[in-house]
N, C-alpha and C positions, 0 to 999 in steps of 0.2 A: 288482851295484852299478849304480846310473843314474849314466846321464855326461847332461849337459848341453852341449851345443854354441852358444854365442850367434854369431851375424853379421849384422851390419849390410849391406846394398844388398852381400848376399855376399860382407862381409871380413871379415873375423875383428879384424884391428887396429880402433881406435878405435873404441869402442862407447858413444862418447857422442853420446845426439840434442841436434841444434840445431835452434832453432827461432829465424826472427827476424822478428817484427815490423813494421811499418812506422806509424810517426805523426806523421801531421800535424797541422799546430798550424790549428783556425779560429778565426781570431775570428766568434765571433757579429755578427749585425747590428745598428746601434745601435735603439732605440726610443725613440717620440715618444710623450711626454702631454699631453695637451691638458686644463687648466682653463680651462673656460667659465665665463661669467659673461653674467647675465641681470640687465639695467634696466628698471626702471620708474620711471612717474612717477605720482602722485595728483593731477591739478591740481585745486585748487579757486578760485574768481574767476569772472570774464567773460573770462579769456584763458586758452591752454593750451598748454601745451611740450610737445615729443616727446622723447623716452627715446633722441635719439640727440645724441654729442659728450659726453657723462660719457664722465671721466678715470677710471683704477683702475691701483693698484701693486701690483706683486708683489713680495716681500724675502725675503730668506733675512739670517738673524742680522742682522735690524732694517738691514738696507743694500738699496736699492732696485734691483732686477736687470732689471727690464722694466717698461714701463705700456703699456695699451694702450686704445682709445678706442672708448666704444659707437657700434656703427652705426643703419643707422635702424629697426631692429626693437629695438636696445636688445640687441644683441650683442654680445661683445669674446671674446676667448680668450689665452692664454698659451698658448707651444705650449716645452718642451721636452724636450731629448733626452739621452738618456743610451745611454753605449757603455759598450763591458765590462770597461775600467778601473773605471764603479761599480758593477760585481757584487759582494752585498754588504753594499753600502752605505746609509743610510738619509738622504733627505733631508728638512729641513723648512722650509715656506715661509709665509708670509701673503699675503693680499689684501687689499686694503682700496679703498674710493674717495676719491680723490684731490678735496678740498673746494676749488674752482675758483671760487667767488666770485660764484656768477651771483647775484644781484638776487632774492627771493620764494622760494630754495629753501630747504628746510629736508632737506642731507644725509643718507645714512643711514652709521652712524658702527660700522656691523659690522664686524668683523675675523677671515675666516674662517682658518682652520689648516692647512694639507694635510701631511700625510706620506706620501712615495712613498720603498716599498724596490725595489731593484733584487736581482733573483736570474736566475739561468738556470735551466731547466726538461731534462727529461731530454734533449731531442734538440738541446739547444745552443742553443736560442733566449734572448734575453732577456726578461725578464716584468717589469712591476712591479705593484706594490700600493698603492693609492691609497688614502688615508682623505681626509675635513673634520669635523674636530672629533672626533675619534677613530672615524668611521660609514665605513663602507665603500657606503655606497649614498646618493643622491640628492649628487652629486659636485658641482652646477653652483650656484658662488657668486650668490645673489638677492639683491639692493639695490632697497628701492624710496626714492625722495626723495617730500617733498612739495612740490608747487608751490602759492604764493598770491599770485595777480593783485590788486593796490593800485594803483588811480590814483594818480600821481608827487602827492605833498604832501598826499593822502587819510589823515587820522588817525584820520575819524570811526569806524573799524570796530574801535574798542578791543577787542571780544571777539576777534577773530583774532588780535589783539596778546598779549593775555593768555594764549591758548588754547597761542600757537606756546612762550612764554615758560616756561610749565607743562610741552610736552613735550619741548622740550631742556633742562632743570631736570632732567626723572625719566628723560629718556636718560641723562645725565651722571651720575646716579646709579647708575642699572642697571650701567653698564659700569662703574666704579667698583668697585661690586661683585662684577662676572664680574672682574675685573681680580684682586682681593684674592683671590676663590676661587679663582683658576688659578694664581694664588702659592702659597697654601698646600699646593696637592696636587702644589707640585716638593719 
């Protein structure tokens, strides 16, 4: 007959293994995204503005969270941050440019999209994932205005009259139309 003998650290009592563990809790470190935005201007006239001092809004659920103001290259950015309470979580935001009223410009009246997910990655870090307009690449919201220089009480240039009038007429239509499209595909 075989006999069998079991001992643990040479006892014979209790021959059950423990094993224990130790864990600690990290939080990951928060991370920063940055939406950049790029101004330009078209001037046309005898005079000419520069692409810096445009206003632009950021929203989330149509409420205004930040603006921030192009410099003189015609730069602005939005910078924020998420910690690992939004692991997860998916957020969505718009830009737009904020129509400030200057004299000969003619806004440009785009309204970009962004969705950033937040997730963690195997080694605990946080990640996220940026789209515009459902695109994962070319990230940096473009606006360009146009400027048109009129001497103060100058009527006689009725064709720039007409011209400007025809193309915020077929903007207001365009976006009208992206507007209706982007309804129906909710």
């Amino acid at each position: 007959n075989l006999v069998a003998t079991v001992t643990k650290d040479g006892e014979r009592e209790d021959l059950t293994a423990e094993f224990n563990n130790i864990y600690t809790y990290y939080n990951p470190e928060d991370i920063s995204v940055t939406i950049d935005v790029n101004k330009s201007v078209e001037n046309t006239g005898d005079k000419a503005i520069g692409s810096d001092g445009f206003e632009f809004v950021l929203s989330e659920n149509g409420d205004s969270i930040a603006e921030a103001v192009s410099d003189e290259n015609g730069k602005a950015k939005f910078e924020l941050t998420f910690t690992y309470e939004d692991i997860g979580k998916t957020f969505t935001y718009t830009v737009n440019e904020k129509n400030t009223g200057i004299s000969g410009v003619t806004y440009d009246e785009t309204v970009y999209t962004y969705v950033i997910s937040i997730d963690v990655d195997d080694n605990n870090n946080l990640v996220a994932t940026v789209t515009k307009d459902g695109e994962a690449e070319n990230l940096v919201a473009e606006f360009t205005n146009v400027y048109t220089y009129l001497e103060p009480g100058d009527m006689s240039n009725l064709t720039v009259w007409l011209l400007m009038m025809t193309l915020s007429g077929g903007a207001v239509v365009g976006l009208a139309h992206t507007f209706r499209r982007k309804q129906r595909s909710f």
